[in-house]
PDB file with SEQRES, HELIX, SHEET and CRYST1 records, atoms N, CA, C and O in Angstrom:
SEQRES   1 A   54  UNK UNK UNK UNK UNK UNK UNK UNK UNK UNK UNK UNK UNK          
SEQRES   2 A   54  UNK UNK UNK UNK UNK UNK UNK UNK UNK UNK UNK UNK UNK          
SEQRES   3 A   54  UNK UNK UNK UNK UNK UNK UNK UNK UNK UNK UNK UNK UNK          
SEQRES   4 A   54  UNK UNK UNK UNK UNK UNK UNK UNK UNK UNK UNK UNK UNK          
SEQRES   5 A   54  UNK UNK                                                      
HELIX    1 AA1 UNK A   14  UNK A   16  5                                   3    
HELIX    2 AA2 UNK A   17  UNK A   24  1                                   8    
HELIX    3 AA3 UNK A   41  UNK A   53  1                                  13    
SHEET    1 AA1 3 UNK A   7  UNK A   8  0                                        
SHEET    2 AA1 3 UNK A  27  UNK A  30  1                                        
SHEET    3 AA1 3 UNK A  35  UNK A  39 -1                                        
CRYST1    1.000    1.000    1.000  90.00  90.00  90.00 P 1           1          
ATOM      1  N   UNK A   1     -31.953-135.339 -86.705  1.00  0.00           N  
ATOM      2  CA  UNK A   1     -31.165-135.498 -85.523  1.00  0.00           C  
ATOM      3  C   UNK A   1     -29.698-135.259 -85.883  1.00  0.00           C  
ATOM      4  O   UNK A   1     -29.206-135.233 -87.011  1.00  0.00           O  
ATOM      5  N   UNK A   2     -29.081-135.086 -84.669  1.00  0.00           N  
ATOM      6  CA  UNK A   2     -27.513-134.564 -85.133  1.00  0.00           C  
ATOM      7  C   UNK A   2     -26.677-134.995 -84.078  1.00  0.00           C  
ATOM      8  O   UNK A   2     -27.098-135.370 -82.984  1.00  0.00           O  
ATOM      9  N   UNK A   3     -25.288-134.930 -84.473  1.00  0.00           N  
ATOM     10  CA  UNK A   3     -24.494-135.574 -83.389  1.00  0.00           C  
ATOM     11  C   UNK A   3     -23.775-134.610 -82.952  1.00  0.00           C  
ATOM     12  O   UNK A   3     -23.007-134.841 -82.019  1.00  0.00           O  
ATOM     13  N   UNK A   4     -23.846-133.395 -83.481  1.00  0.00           N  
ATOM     14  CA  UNK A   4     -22.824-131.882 -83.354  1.00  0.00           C  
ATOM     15  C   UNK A   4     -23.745-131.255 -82.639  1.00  0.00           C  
ATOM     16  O   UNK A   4     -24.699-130.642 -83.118  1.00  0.00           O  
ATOM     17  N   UNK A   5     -23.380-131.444 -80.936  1.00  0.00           N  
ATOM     18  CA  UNK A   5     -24.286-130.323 -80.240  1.00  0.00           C  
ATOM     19  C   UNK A   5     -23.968-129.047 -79.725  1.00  0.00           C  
ATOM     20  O   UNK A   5     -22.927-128.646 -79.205  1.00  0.00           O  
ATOM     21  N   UNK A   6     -24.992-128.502 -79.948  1.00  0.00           N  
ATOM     22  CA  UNK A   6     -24.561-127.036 -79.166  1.00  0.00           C  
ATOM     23  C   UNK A   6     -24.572-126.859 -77.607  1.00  0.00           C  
ATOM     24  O   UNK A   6     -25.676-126.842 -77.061  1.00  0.00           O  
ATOM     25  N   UNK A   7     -23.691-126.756 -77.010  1.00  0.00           N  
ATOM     26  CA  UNK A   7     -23.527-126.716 -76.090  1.00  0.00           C  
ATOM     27  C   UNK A   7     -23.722-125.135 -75.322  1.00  0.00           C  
ATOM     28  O   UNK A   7     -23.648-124.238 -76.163  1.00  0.00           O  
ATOM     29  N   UNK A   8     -23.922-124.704 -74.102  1.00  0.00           N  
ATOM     30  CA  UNK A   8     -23.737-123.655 -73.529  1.00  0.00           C  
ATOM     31  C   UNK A   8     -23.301-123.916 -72.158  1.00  0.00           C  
ATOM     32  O   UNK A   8     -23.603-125.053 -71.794  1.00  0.00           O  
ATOM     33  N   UNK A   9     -22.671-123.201 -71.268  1.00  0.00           N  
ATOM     34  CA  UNK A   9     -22.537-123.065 -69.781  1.00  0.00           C  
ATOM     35  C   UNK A   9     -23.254-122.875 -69.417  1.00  0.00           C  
ATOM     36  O   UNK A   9     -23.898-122.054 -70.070  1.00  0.00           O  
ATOM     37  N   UNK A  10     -23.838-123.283 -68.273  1.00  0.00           N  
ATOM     38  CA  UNK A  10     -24.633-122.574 -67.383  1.00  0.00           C  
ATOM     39  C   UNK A  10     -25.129-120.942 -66.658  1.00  0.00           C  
ATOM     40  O   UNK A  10     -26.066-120.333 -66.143  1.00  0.00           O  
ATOM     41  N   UNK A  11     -23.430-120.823 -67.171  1.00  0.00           N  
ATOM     42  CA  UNK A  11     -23.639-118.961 -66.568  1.00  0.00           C  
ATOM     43  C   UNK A  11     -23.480-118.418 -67.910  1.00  0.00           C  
ATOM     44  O   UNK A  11     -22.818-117.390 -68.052  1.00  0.00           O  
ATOM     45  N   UNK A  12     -24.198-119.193 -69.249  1.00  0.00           N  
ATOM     46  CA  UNK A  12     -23.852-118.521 -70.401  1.00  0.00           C  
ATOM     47  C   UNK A  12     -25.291-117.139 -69.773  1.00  0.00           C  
ATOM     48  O   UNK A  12     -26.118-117.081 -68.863  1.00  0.00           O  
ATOM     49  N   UNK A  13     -24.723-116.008 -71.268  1.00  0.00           N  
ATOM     50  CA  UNK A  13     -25.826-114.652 -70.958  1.00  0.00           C  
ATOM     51  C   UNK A  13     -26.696-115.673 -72.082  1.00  0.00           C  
ATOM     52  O   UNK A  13     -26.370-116.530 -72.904  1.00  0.00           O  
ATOM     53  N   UNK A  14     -28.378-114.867 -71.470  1.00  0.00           N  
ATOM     54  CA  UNK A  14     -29.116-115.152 -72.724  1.00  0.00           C  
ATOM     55  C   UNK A  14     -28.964-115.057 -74.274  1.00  0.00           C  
ATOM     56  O   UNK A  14     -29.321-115.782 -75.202  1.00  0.00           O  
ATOM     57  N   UNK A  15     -28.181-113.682 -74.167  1.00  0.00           N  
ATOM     58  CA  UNK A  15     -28.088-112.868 -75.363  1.00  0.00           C  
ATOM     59  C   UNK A  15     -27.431-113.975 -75.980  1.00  0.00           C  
ATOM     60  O   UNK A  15     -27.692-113.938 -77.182  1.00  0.00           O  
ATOM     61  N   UNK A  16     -26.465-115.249 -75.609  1.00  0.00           N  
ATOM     62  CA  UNK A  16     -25.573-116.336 -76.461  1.00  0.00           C  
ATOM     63  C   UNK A  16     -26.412-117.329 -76.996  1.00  0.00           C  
ATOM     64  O   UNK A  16     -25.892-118.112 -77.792  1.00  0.00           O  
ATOM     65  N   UNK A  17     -27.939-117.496 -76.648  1.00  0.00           N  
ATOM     66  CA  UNK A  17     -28.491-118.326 -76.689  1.00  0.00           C  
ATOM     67  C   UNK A  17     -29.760-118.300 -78.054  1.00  0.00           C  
ATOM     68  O   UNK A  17     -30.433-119.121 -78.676  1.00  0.00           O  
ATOM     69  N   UNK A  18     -29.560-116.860 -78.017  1.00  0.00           N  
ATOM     70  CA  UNK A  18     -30.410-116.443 -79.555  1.00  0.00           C  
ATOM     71  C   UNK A  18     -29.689-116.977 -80.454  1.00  0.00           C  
ATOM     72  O   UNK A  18     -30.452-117.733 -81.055  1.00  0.00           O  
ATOM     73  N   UNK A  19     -28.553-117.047 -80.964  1.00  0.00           N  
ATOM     74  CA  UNK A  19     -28.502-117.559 -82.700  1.00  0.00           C  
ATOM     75  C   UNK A  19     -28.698-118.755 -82.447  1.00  0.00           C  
ATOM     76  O   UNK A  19     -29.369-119.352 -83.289  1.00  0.00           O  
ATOM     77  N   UNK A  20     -28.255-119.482 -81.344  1.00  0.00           N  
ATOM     78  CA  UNK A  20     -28.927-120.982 -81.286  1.00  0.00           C  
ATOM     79  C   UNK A  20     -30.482-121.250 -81.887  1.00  0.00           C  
ATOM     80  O   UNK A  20     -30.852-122.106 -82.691  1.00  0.00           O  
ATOM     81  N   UNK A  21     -31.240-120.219 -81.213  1.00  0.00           N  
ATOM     82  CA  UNK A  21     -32.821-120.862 -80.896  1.00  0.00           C  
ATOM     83  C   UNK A  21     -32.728-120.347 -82.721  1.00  0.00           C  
ATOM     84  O   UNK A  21     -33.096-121.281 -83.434  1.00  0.00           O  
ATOM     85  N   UNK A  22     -32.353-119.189 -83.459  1.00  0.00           N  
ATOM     86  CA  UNK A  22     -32.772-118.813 -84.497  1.00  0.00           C  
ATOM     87  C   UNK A  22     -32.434-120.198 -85.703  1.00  0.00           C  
ATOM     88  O   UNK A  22     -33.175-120.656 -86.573  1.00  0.00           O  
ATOM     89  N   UNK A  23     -31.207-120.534 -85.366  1.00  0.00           N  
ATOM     90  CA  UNK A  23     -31.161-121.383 -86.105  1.00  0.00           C  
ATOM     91  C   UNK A  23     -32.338-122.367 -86.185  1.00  0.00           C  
ATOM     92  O   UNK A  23     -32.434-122.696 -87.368  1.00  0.00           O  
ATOM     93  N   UNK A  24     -33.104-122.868 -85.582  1.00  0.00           N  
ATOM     94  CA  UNK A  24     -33.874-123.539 -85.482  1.00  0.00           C  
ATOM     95  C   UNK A  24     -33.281-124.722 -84.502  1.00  0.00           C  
ATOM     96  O   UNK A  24     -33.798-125.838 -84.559  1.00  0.00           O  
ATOM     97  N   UNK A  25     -32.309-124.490 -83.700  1.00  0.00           N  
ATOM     98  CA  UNK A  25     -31.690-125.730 -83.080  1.00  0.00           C  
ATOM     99  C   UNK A  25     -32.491-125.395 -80.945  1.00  0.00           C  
ATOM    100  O   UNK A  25     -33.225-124.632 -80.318  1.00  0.00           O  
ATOM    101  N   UNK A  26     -31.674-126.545 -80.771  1.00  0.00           N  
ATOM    102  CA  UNK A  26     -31.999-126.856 -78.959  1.00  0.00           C  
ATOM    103  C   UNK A  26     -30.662-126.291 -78.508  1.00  0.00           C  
ATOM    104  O   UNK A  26     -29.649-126.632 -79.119  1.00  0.00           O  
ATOM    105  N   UNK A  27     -30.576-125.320 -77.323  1.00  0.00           N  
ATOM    106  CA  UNK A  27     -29.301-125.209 -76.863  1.00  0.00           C  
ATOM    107  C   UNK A  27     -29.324-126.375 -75.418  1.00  0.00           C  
ATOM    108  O   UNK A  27     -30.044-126.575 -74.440  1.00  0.00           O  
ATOM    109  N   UNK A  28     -28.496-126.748 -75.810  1.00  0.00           N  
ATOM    110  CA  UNK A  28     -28.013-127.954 -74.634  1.00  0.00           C  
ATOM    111  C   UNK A  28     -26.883-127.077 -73.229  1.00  0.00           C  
ATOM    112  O   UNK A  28     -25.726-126.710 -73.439  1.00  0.00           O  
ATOM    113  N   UNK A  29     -27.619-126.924 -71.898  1.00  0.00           N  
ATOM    114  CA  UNK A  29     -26.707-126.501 -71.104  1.00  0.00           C  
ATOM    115  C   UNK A  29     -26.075-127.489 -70.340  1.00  0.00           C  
ATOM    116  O   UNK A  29     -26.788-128.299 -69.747  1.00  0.00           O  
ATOM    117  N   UNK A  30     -24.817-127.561 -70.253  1.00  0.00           N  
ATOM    118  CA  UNK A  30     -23.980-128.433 -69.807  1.00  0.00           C  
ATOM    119  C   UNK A  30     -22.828-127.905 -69.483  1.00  0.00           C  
ATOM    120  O   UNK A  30     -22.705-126.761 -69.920  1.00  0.00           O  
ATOM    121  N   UNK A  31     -21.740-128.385 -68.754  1.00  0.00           N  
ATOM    122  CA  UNK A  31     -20.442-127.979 -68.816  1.00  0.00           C  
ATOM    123  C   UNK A  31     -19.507-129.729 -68.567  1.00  0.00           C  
ATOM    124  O   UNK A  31     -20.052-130.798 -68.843  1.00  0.00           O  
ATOM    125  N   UNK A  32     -18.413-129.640 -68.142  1.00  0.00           N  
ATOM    126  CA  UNK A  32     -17.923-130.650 -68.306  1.00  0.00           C  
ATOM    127  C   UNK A  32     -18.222-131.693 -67.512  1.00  0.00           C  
ATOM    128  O   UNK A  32     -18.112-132.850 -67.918  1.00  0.00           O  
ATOM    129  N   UNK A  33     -18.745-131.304 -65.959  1.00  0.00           N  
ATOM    130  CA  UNK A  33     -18.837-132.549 -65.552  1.00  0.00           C  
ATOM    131  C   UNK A  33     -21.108-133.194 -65.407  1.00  0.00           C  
ATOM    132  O   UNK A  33     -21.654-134.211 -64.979  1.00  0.00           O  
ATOM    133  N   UNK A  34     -21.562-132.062 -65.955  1.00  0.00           N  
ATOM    134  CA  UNK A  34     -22.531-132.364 -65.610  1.00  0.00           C  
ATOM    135  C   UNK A  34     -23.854-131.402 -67.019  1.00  0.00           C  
ATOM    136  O   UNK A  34     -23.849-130.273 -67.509  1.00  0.00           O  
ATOM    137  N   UNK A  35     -24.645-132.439 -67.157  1.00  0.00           N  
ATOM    138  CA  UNK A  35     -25.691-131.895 -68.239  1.00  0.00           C  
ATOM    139  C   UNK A  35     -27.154-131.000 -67.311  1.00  0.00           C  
ATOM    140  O   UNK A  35     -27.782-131.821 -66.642  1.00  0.00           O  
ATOM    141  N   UNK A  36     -27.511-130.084 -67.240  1.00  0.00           N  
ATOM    142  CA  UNK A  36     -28.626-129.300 -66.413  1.00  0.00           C  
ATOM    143  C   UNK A  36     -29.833-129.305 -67.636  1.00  0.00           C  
ATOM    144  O   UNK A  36     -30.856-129.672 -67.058  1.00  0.00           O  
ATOM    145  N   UNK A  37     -30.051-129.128 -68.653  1.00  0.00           N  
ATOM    146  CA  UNK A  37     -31.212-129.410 -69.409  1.00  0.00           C  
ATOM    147  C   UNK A  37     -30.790-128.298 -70.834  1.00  0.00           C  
ATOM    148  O   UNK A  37     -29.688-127.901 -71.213  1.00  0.00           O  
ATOM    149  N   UNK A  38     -31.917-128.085 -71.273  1.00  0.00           N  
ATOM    150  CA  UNK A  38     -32.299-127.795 -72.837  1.00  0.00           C  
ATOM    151  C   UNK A  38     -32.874-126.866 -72.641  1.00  0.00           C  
ATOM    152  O   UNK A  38     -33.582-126.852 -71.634  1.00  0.00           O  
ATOM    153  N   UNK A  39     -32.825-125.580 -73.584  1.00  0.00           N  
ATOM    154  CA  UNK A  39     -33.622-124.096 -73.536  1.00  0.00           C  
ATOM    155  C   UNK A  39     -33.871-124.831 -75.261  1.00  0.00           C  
ATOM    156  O   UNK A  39     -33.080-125.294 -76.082  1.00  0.00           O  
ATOM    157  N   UNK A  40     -35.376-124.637 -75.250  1.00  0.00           N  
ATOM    158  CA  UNK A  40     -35.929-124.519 -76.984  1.00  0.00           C  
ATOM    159  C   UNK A  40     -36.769-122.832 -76.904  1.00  0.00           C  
ATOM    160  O   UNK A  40     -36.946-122.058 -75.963  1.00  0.00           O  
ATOM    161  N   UNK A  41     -37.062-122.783 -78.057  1.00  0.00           N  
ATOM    162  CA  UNK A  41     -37.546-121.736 -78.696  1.00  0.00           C  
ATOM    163  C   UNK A  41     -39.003-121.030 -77.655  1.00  0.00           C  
ATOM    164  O   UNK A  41     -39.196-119.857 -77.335  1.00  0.00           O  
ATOM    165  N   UNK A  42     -40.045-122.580 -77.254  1.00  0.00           N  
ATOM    166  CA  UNK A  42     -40.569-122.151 -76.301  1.00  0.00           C  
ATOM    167  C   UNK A  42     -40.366-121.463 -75.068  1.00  0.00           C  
ATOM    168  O   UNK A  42     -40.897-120.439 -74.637  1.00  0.00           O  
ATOM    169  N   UNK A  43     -39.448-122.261 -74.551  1.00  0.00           N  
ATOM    170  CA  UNK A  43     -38.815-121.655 -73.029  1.00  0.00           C  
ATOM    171  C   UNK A  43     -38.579-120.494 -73.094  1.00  0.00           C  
ATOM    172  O   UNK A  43     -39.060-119.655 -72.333  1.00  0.00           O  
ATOM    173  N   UNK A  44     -37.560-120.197 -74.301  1.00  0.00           N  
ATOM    174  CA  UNK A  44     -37.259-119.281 -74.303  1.00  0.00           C  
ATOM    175  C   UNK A  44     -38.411-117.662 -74.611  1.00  0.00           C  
ATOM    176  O   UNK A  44     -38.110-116.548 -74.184  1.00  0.00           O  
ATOM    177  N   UNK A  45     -39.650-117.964 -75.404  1.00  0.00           N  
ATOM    178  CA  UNK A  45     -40.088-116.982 -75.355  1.00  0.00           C  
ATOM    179  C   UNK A  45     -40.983-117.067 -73.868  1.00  0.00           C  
ATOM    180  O   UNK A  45     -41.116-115.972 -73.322  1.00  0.00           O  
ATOM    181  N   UNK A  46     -41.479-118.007 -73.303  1.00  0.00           N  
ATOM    182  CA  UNK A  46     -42.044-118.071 -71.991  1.00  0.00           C  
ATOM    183  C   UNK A  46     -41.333-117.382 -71.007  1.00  0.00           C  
ATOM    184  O   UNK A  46     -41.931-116.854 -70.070  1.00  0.00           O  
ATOM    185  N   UNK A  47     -40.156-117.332 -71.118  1.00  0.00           N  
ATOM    186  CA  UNK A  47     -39.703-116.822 -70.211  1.00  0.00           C  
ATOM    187  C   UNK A  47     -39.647-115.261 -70.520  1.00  0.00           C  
ATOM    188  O   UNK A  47     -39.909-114.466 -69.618  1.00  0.00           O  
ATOM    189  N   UNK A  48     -39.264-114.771 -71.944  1.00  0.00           N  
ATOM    190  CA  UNK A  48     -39.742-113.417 -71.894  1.00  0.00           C  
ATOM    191  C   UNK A  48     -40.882-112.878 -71.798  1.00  0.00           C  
ATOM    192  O   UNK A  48     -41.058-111.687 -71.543  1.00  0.00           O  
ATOM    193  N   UNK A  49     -41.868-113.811 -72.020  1.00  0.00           N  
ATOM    194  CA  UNK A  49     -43.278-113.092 -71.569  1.00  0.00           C  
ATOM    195  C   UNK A  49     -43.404-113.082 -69.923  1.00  0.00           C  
ATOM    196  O   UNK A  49     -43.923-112.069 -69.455  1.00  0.00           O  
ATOM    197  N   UNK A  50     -43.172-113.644 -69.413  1.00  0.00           N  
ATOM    198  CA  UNK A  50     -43.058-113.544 -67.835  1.00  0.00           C  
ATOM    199  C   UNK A  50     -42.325-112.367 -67.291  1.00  0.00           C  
ATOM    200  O   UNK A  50     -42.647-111.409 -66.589  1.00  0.00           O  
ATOM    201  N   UNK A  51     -41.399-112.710 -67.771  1.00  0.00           N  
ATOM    202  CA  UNK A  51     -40.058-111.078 -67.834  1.00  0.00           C  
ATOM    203  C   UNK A  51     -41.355-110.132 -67.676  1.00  0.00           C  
ATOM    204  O   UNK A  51     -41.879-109.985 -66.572  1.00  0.00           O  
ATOM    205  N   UNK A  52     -41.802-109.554 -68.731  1.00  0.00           N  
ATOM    206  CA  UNK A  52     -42.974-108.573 -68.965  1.00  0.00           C  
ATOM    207  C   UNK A  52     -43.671-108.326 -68.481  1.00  0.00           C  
ATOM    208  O   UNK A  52     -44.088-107.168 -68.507  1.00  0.00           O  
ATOM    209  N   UNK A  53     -44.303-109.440 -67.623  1.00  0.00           N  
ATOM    210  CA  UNK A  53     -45.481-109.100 -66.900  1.00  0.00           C  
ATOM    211  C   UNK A  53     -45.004-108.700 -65.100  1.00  0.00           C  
ATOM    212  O   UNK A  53     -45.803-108.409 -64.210  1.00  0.00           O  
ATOM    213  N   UNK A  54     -43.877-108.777 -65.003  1.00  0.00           N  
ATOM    214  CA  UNK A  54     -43.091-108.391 -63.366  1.00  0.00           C  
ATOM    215  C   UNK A  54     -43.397-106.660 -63.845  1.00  0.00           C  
ATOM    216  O   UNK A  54     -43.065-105.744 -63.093  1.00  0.00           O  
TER     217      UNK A  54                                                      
END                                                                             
């Protein structure tokens, strides 16, 4: 566990969100006044397999 989080915006691009997941870490989306959730490694490929199949 860690106390140094990675943070992203909400209107971050995906493309910002890869060295996160590579590292092996959780990207945390948030901005200042409000937390919206967590992209992990799963989500993230779920969502490109979906991508694929449109």
């Amino acid at each position: 566990m860690t106390r140094d989080l990675v943070t992203v915006p909400p209107e971050a691009a995906l493309e910002s969100i890869v060295p996160i997941l590579k590292k092996g870490l959780v990207a945390v989306v948030a901005d200042e006044k409000r937390f919206y959730g967590l992209v992990t490694q799963i989500d993230f490929l779920n969502y490109l397999r979906l991508k694929l199949k449109q």
